[in-house]
C-alpha positions in Angstrom: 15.1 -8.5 46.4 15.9 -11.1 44.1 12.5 -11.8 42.9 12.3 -8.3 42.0 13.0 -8.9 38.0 10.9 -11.7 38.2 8.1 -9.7 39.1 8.6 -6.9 37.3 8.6 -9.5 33.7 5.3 -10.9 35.6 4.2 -7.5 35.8 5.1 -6.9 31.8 3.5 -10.0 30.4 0.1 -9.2 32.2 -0.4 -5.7 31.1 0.9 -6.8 27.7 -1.8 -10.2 27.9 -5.0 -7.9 26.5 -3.3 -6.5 23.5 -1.8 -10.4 23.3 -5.4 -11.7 23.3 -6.9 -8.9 21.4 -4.0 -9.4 18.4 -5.0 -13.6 18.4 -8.3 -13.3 18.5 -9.0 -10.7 15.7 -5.8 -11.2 13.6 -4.0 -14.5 14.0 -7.1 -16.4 14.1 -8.8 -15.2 10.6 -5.9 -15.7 9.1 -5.2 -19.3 10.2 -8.1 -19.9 9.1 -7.5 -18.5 6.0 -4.7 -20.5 5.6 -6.6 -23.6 6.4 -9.2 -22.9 3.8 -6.9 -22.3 1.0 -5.8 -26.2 1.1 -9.2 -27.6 0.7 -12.1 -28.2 -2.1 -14.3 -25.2 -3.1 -18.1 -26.2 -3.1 -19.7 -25.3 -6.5 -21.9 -22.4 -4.4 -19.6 -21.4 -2.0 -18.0 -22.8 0.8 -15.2 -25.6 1.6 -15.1 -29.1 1.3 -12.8 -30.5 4.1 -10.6 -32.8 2.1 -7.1 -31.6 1.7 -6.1 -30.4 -1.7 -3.1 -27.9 -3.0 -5.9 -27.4 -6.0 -5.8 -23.7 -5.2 -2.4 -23.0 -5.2 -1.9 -24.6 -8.9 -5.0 -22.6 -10.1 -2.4 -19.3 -10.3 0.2 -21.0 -12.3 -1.7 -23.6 -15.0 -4.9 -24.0 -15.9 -6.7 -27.7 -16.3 -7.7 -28.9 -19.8 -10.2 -31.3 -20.6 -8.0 -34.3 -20.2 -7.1 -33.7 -16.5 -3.5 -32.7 -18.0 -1.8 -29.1 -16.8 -1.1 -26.0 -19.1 1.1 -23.2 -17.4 -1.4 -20.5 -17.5 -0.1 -16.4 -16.8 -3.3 -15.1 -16.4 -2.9 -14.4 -12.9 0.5 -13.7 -12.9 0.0 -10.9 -15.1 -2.7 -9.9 -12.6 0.6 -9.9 -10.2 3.3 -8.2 -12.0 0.1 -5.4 -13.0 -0.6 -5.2 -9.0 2.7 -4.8 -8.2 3.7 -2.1 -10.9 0.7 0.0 -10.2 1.5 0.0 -6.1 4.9 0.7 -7.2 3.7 3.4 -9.3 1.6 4.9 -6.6 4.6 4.6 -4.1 6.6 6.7 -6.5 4.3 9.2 -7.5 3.2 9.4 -3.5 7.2 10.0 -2.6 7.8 12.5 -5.3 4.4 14.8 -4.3 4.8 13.9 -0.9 8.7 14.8 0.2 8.5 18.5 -0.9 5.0 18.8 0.6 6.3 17.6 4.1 9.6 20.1 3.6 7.5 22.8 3.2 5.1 21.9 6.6 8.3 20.8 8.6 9.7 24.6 7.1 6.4 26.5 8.5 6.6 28.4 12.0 5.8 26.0 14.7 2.7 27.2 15.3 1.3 27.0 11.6 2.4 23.3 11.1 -0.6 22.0 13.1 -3.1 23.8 10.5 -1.1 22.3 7.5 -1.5 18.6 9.3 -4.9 19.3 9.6 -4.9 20.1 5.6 -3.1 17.0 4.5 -5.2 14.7 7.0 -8.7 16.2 6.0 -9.2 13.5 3.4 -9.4 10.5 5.9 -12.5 12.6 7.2 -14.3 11.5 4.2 -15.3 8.4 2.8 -12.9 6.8 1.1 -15.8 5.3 -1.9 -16.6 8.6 -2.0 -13.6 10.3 -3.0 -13.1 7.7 -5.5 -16.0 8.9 -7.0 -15.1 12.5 -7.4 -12.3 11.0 -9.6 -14.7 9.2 -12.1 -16.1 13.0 -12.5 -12.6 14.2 -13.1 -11.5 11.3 -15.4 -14.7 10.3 -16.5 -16.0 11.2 -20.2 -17.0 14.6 -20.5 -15.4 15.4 -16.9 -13.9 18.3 -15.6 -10.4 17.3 -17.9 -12.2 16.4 -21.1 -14.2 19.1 -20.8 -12.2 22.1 -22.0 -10.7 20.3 -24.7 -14.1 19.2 -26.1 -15.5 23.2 -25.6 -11.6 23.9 -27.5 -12.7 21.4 -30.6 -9.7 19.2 -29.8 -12.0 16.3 -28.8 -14.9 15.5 -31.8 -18.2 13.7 -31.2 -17.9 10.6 -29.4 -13.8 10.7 -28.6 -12.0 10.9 -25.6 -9.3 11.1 -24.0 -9.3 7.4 -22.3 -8.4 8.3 -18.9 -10.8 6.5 -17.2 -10.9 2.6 -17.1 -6.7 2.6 -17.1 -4.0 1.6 -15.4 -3.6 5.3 -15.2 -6.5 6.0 -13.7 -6.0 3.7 -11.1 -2.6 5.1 -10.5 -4.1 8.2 -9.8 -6.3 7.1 -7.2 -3.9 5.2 -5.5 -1.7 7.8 -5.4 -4.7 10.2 -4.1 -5.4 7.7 -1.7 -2.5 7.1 0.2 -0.3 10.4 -0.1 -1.1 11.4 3.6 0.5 8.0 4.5 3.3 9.2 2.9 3.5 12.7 4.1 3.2 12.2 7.5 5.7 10.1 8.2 8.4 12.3 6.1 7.0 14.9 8.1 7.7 13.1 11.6 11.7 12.9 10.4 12.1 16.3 8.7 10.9 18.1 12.2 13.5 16.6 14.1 16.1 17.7 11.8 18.2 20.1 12.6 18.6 22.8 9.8 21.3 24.4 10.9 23.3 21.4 9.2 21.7 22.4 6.5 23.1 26.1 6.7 26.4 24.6 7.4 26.4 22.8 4.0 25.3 26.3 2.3 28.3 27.8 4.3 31.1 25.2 2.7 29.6 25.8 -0.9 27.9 22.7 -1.3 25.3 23.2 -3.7 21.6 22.4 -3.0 21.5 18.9 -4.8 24.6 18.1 -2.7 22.9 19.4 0.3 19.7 17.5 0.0 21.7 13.9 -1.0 24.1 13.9 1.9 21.8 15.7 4.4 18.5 16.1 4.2 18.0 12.1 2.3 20.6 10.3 5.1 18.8 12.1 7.9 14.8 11.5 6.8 15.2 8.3 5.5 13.1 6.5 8.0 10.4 8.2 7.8 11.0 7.8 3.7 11.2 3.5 4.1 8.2 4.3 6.5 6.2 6.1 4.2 7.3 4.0 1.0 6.0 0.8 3.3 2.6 2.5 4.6 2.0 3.6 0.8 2.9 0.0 -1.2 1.7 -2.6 1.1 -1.9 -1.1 1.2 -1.6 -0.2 -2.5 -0.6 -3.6 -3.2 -4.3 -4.8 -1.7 -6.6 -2.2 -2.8 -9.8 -3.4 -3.9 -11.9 0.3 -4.6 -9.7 1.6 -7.0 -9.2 -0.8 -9.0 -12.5 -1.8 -9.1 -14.0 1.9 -9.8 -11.0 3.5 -11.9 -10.2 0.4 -13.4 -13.9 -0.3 -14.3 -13.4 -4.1 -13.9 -11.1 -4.6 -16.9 -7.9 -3.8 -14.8 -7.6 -6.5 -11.8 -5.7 -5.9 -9.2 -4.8 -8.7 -6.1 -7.5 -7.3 -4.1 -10.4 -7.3 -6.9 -9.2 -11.2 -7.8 -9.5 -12.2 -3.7 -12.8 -10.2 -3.9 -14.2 -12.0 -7.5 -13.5 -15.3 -6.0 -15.4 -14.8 -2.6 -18.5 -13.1 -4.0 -19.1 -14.1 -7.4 -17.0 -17.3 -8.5 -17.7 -18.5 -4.8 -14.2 -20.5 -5.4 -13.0 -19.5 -1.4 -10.1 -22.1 -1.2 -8.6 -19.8 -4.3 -9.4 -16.4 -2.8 -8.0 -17.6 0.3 -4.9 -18.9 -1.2 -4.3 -15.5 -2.8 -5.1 -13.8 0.5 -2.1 -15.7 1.9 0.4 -15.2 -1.1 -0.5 -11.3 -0.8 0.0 -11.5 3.2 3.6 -13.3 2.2 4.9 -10.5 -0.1 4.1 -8.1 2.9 5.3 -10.4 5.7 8.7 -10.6 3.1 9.1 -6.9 2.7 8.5 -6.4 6.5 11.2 -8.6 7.4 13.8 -7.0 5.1 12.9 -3.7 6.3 13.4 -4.9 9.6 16.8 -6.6 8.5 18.1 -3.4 6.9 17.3 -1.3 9.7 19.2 -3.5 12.2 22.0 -3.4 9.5 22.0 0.2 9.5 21.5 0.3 13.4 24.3 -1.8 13.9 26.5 0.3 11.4 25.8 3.2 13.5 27.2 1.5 16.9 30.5 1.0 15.1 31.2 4.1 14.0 
C-alpha cells in the first residue's frame, strides 16, 4: 500500500514521456540550436562558421565603420519599437471589435451560439496568404475603397489615398488576422458568466458603464489577458503582413529574421533576432503567469 503514490507518479511520468519527447524533439531542440547559431560567424553565402562570436548580437545596436571602430546604430531598434507598436495596435483594435462581438454570441440562445462560432472561425478555413491578398484589393490603388471616391471626383488622375504600403495597412491585417484569437477566448469567459449579476446591478441603479467595469470586466478578464496574449505575441512575429501590406518598406521582426535567412544569408543575425523575439514572449508569459498567481492568491484570502 505504500508504494501506491509511487506508482501512480510512475504511472504519470510515462503517459506524460511522449508529449515530453514530442515537445524536445520538435521545439526545444530547434531552438537550441538556434541559440547556438546566433553566437557564431555567418559564412558570406549562407551558413555558420563554428568560431564563437557575440558579432550578431552587436549588429542590432551599432553598426561597424571602416576603421573596425563602433557607431550606435537605431536602425533595428526602430524596426522594434515599429513591431511592437503595430502588434500593440492590432491587440487593441482586436479587443475593441472583438469584446462586443463575443457579448453578443455569449447573449444568443444556446442553441444559435454554435452557428455564430462557426462564423467567427470560418476564416482559419482559408488560406491565410490568401486572405491577405483580398486586402491588397481593398487597400490597393483603385480598390474597392478608392474606388467610389475616384467615380465621386474626390481622387484626380494618378492620387490616392495611400492606404496600402502603411503601417496602417498592416494594422489592418493584423487585426483581420488574429481577431478570432481574440474572440474566442472572451467568448469562453462571458458563457460562464452568470447574468443574473448583471440584472442585480440594473436592479440597484448602477448604470450600464458601472455595470460593465465592476462586473462584466472583473469576471471575463481571463479570457481578456488570454486573448490580448494569443493576439500580441503572434502579431509581434508576423512575417505575411508585413511583407504584403507593408510592401517591403515597413519591417517588422518577422520580415528582418526572414531577410537575413533568405537573402542577406547572415543566419547567426537572424538567429540572434529569433531568440531576442522568443525572449520578449518568454518575459510576457512569465508575468502573466506571475499576475495570475497574484490574483489567485488574492482570491484564497478573501
Amino acid at each position: 500500500m505504500a508504494n501506491l503514490p509511487e506508482n501512480a507518479t510512475l504511472r504519470r511520468s510515462l503517459a506524460l514521456g511522449p508529449a515530453v519527447l514530442i515537445v524536445g524533439a520538435f521545439m526545444l531542440v530547434p531552438v537550441a540550436i538556434m541559440g547556438v547559431y546566433s553566437f557564431l560567424e555567418a559564412k558570406s553565402f549562407g551558413g555558420v562558421t563554428w568560431s564563437f562570436s557575440g558579432d550578431a548580437y552587436v549588429q542590432l545596436f551599432y553598426e561597424r565603420l571602416l576603421d573596425d571602430s563602433l557607431r550606435l546604430s537605431s536602425g533595428y531598434l526602430i524596426i522594434i519599437a515599429r513591431s511592437f507598436f503595430l502588434a500593440l495596435v492590432a491587440t487593441v483594435s482586436c479587443l475593441i471589435v472583438g469584446f462586443p462581438v463575443a457579448w453578443f454570441i455569449a447573449r444568443r440562445p444556446l442553441g444559435q451560439r454554435n452557428m455564430w462560432i462557426l462564423l467567427i472561425t470560418i476564416p482559419f478555413w482559408t488560406n491565410q496568404l490568401v486572405r491577405t491578398f483580398a486586402w491588397i484589393i481593398i487597400l490597393g490603388r483603385n480598390g474597392v475603397i478608392e474606388a467610389p471616391f475616384r467615380w465621386a471626383g474626390l481622387l484626380g488622375e494618378g492620387e490616392t489615398l495611400g492606404l496600402m504600403y502603411s503601417d496602417f495597412a498592416i494594422a489592418v491585417g493584423l487585426t483581420y488576422t488574429f481577431i478570432p484569437l481574440m474572440v474566442l477566448p472572451i467568448y469562453a469567459s462571458l458563457e460562464k458568466l452568470d447574468f443574473s449579476l448583471v440584472e442585480a446591478g440594473a436592479d440597484l441603479y448602477s448604470s450600464r458603464w458601472e455595470t460593465f467595469s465592476r462586473i462584466v470586466i472583473p469576471l471575463s478578464k481571463p479570457g481578456i489577458v488570454a486573448g490580448c496574449l494569443l493576439v500580441f505575441i503572434p502579431s509581434l512575429g508576423a512575417f505575411i503582413q508585413p511583407d504584403l501590406l507593408g510592401g517591403g518598406k515597413k519591417l517588422m521582426l518577422g520580415t528582418l529574421v526572414q531577410f537575413q535567412f533568405s537573402t542577406a544569408r547572415n543566419w547567426p543575425f537572424g538567429s540572434a533576432i529569433a531568440m531576442i523575439l522568443l525572449a520578449f514572449v518568454i518575459a510576457f508569459l512569465m508575468l502573466y503567469a506571475r499576475a495570475a498567481r497574484g490574483a489567485k492568491a488574492m482570491e484564497m484570502r478573501r
